[in-house]
Steps between C-alpha positions, in 0.01 A plus 500: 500500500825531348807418750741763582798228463419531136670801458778412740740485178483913433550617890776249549886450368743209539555574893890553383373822324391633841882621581422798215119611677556759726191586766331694306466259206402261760212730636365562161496121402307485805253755425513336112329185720221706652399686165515190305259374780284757491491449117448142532263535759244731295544296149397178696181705640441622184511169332309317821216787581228630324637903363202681527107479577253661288134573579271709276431859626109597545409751226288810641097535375469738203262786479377461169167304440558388146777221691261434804439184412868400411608661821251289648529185371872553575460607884240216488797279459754737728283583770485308802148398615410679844516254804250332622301648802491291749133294598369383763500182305892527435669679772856403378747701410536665182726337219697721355563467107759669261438690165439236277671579181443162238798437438654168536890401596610497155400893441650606790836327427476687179443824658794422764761456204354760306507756754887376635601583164335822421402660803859405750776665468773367340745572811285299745462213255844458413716658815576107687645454137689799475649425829603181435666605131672822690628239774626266248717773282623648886607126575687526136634815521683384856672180374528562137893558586510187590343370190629680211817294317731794510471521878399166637834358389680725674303480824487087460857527490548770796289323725720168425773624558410719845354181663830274425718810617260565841520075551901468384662376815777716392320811520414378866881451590596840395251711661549356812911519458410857492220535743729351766730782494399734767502873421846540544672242314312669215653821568860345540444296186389849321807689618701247419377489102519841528849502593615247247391781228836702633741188589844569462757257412732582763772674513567597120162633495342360218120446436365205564177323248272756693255494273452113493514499880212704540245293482701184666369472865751312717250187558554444156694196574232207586588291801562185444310402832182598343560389138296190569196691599427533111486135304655484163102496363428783630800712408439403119117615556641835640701533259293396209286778638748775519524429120119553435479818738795663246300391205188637582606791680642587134227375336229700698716830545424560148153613464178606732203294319437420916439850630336607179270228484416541927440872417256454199284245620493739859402798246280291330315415833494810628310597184258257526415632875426831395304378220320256732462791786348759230189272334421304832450828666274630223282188506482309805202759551358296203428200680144558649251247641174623335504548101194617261523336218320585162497273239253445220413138541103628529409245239650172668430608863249794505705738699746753402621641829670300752678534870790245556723444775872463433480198794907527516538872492537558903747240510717617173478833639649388805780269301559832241608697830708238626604453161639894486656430871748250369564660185582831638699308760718328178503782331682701824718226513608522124579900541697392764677242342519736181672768743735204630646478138512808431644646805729239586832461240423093492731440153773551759552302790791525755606280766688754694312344821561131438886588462502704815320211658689199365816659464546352138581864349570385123120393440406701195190758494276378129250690295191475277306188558748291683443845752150476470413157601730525811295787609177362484707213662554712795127549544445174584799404709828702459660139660522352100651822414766432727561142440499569121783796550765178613482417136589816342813528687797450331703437870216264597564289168919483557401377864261222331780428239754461786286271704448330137872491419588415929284169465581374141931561593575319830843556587556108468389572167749767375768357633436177243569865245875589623782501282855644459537751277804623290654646830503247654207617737167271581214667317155482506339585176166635502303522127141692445365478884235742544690618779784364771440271731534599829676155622749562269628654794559219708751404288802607707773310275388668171787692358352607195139597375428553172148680371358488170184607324318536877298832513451667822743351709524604798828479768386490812680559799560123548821525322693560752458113602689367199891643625625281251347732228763635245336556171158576360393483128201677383386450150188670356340565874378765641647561846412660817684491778417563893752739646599254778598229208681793336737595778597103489566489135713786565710309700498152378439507162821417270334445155211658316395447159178666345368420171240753336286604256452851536767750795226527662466162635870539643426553866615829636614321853790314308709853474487503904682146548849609618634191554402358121800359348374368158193641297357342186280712320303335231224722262436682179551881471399709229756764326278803683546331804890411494581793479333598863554159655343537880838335664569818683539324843743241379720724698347407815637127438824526685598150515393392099799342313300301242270732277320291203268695235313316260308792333531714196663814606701715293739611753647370847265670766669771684356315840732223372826697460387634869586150651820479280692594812420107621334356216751164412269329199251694254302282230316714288284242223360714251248328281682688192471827578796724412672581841683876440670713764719214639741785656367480842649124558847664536350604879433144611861465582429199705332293253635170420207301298337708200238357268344699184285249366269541157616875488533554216919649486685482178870558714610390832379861751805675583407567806549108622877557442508730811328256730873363644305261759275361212575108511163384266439639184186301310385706152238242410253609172603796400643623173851463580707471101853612630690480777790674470437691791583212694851619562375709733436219744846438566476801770211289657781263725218316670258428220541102468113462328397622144175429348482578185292256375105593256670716291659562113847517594700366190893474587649560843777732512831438627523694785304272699799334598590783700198396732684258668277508832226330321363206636167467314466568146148478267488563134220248411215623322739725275606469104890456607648271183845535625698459862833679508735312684575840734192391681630216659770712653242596794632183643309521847166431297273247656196516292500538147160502308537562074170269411290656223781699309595388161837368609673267240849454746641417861855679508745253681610770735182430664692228719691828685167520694574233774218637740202428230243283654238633292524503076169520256531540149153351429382637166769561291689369203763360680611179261828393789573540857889610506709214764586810726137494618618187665748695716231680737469230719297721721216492251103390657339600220523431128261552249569482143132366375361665161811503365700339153724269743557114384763400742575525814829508622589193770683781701151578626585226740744774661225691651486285816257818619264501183153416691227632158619458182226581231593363126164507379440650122825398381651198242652237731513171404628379780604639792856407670532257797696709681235685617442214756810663678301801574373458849344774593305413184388160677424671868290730364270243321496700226463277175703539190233713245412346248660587200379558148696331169 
């Protein structure tokens, strides 16, 4: 007899593929078992039991005498002798005898097969065959999803995934964070999201990042008692799966092979039971226990007629019944799984009721087969549903990546980070986190925090522990901002400076910091875009005195000229775009520094000449050629710096000595050839930078300016120093490198002051030994440069 276990293999998956069997699939595997018994059981009797019995049927006498003695010799042969009357010698019963009928055990195996193949019905030979073969294609037809390549990949790969996500210790943590929250902490917590969608600023009125702080609940912020409840392991396991959940959420979303396949092989099977349902009614009437069978075989046997007896025909009758039973039973339970489909939108799957349960409200509602599968998930325990959701929520991920980023920066171990920056501040730099830490916070000296390249960051509420807090950089991050943080930045932050790729990345909460006194704005605009630039609320910014814009507008934003009233320093760097329309810098009345960098002017803007406060003029890279206009300055009584420095200016004009406030002057980087002698009438100079010019000459009125400490003519043609160099005693700074010199006077030793000296590029020989009797030289360790013959 053939075991059951044999077929074990079609009626049973990898026990991971049970997740994706819902009852009903169950229940017909089930009844798949008891036909393929009933199958196996009648081809094992047929192969173990005789089929069927034949005898030879008695022929009746014939009337006609011309066969009487045929007839007779045959019912000689056929006819039982009468039995014996009983004696008086043999009172014993009488034995009773059979037809005798000649024929020996090899005939009547003859006749038996003989008469099973002509006489029985082809139905009660073959139906524990046709059971097994319609069992076998039922058992196919129900796990050929999980077979086929197109689809077993995907469900491999679902079920993989599902059991790491319903085992992930993370998954764990942040169900229960949620489940311990009684019914009204979730309705608080609710309200309070809600809220944050309409958060003012204060005061002024203006909107807050509502949209970002819509989906930020207020627990966002991990606490730092529970951080070690998660290892290190672990949170790179969650997180490596958060990865793989994105990917084949994307991956699956893009086609239904799942649902069609589920829905042709349930056609296909409901098929099958009608098919099955129609014959086996019409012949299960077929299978009868008595057959005649007639068969002409008269010359090897001597009979033509014969009576068999089908000796399994009772019991396949019974098993045919029972076989109908369970087949009208699977096919019932196909219709309904057929109307399940079909009534039921199941390439669409929400979890509306695991978000009102868990309180996670950003965890996304999928489609097509990714939908699919988590349906016929829920049939077998909505729990993995559940579980799984953790991983498609994007809040759920930041909280892992917090806990990530809380463990991997101790505060012990930023701190090893801080610097001072240019202001003078201690700053903690932070480059391409995947987030900020949250013990970053703890840092209560940290004066200064810069941001770059972090996505996602998120300023908790927390900030209000660091009161030392002036500035905050953000470059190329993507900010949101809890309103409680907000209303602290309002009144402690000093600084801001926000680098970006595209306005929109410029946070909309900046425009609401009253108490902002410098903003750096850092980013590329397009033309279209320039001429609408969204700084409407730079109005709002009551205390701002330092504006910097390193763009590429064509014109000064009208929210710029709205802060003139208490704006005090404007840089505008322009990458080379023309900057037109400079009238509206005659309203910033109070501005004393002004820098139009890479702008792209051919003359010095008229409008600078009415800025009377204006003490800083720089002009770097533009297009500058003439200067004449530079008379104009001599209104400006408290401008004391000029840059004009990157440019093509050839000659300077003479009325610069009527700019005798100057302090700092910068022509380097220009094609200047000649220095009229006028210029060293603006005797109060301090700073005096003409390196890069084509300069062939050093007037000797040069030695009027007795408060130079600072003189560069590196890069030019000079071929002699003049002696009244020597006079500025005051002089730091000297470099005349890259020049034609060959001596060098020994009245250099008169600059007891000179601490750099730079004589590199040049002819010397030798240099003179008087410049032991500079000093300052010697304190400042500063070596003589070498010098090349």
């Amino acid at each position: 007899m053939i075991p059951v276990t044999e077929f074990r293999q079609f009626s049973e998956q990898q026990p991971a593929f049970r997740v994706l069997k819902p009852w009903w699939d169950v229940f017909t595997d089930y009844l798949s078992v008891a036909m393929l018994m009933i199958g196996v059981f009648g081809c094992t009797l047929q192969v173990m039991q005789d089929k069927i019995i034949c005898l030879p049927k008695r022929v009746q006498p014939a009337q006609n005498h011309s066969s009487i003695s045929n007839v007779s010799q045959a019912a000689a042969s056929t006819t039982p002798l009468p039995p014996p009357k009983p004696s008086p010698t043999n009172p014993a019963t009488v034995e009773m005898k059979g037809l005798k009928t000649d024929l020996d055990l090899q005939q009547y195996s003859f006749i038996n097969q003989m008469c099973y193949e002509r006489a029985l019905h082809w139905y009660a030979k073959y139906f524990p065959y046709l059971v097994l073969i319609h069992t076998l294609v039922f058992m196919l037809c129900s796990n050929f999803w999980f077979k086929f390549p197109g689809s077993s990949s995907k469900i491999e790969h679902f079920i993989s995934i599902l059991g790491k996500c319903f085992d992930s210790p993370w998954t764990t943590r942040a169900l229960s964070e949620v489940s311990g929250e009684d019914s009204e902490e979730k309705d608080s917590r609710k309200n309070n999201v809600n809220r944050s969608n309409t958060i003012q600023s204060g005061p002024e009125g203006s909107l807050v990042n509502s949209q970002s702080l819509k989906s930020i609940p207020e627990k966002f912020v991990v606490d730092k008692t529970t951080a070690g409840a998660l290892d290190k392991k672990e949170g790179e396991q969650a997180k490596a799966l958060f990865e793989k959940v994105k990917k084949f959420r994307l991956h699956v979303e893009e086609g239904d092979i799942l649902y069609a396949m589920y829905v042709r092989q349930t056609v296909l099977k409901v098929i099958k039971f009608l098919i099955i349902i129609a014959y086996n009614s019409a012949l299960v009437s077929k299978v009868q226990f008595t057959v005649d069978c007639n068969v002409d075989i008269q010359d090897m046997t001597g009979y033509r007629n014969f009576s068999c007896n089908h000796t399994m025909a009772h019991l396949f009758s019974k098993l045919s019944f029972c076989y109908l039973c369970f087949v009208s039973i699977y096919g019932l339970t196909c219709l309904y799984t057929l109307y399940w489909l079909f009534y039921r939108s199941l390439r669409e799957y929400s979890f509306e009721y695991v978000r009102q349960e868990t309180g996670i409200d950003d965890i996304p509602d999928v489609k097509n087969d990714f939908a699919f599968m988590l349906h016929m998930i829920d049939q077998y325990d909505p729990l993995y549903s559940k579980r799984f959701a953790v991983f498609l929520s994007e809040v759920s991920e930041n909280k892992l990546k917090q806990l990530n980023l809380n463990n991997e920066w101790t505060p012990d171990k930023l701190r090893q980070k801080l610097q001072t920056n240019a202001h003078n501040r201690l700053e903690l730099p932070l480059i391409m986190l995947s987030g900020l830490p949250d013990t970053v916070f703890e840092i209560t000296e940290l004066q200064s925090l810069k941001l770059e390249i972090i996505k996602n960051v998120m300023i908790p509420a927390t900030i209000a522990q660091l009161d030392n807090l002036q500035e905050l950089s953000l470059h190329q991050c993507s900010v949101k901002i809890h309103s409680a943080a907000l209303s602290f930045l309002k009144e402690n932050l000093k600084v801001l400076s926000v680098k970006f790729d595209d306005m929109r990345e410029l946070p909309p909460w900046m425009y609401g910091l009253r108490n902002l006194e410098e903003l750096y704005l850092v980013g590329s605009l397009s033309h279209d875009i320039s001429k609408n630039v969204t700084l409407e609320s730079l109005r709002d910014l009551k205390s701002l005195k330092i504006l910097s814009i390193k763009s590429n507008v064509s014109k000064i934003p009208q929210a710029v000229v709205d802060v003139s009233s208490h704006l005090q320093k404007m840089c505008i760097h322009n990458d080379g775009t023309k900057l037109v329309m400079l009238n509206n810098l005659k309203k910033m009345t109070n501005l004393t520094e002004l820098e139009l960098v890479h702008c792209d002017l051919e003359r010095i803007p008229h409008a600078v000449f009415s800025l009377l406060s204006l003490q800083e003029l720089d002009l770097k890279e533009n297009n500058l050629k003439s200067i004449e206009e530079i008379v104009s300055f001599q209104h400006l009584r408290k401008l004391t710096v000029l840059k004009l420095w990157y440019n093509s200016i050839s000659y300077i004009p003479e009325h610069i000595k009527k700019l005798t406030s100057l302090e700092r002057l910068s022509f380097s980087h220009n094609k200047i050839e000649v220095l009229p002698s006028h210029l060293f009438l603006c005797n109060k100079i301090r700073y005096l930078d003409l390196s890069y010019n084509d300069i062939r000459f050093i007037p000797p009125e040069i030695g009027v300016l007795q408060s130079l400490q600072y003189f560069s003519i590196t890069s030019n043609k000079v071929e002699s120093l003049p002696d009244e160099l020597y006079f500025c005693k005051k002089l730091k700074t000297l470099k005349i490198g890259k020049n034609s010199l060959s001596v060098l006077s020994p009245k250099i030793g008169n600059l007891l002051f000179l601490s750099y000296l730079d004589v590199k590029g040049n002819h010397f020989e030798i240099l003179p030994p008087e410049l032991g009797d500079c000093r300052a030289l010697k304190r400042a360790g500063v070596p003589i440069l070498a010098f090349v013959a």
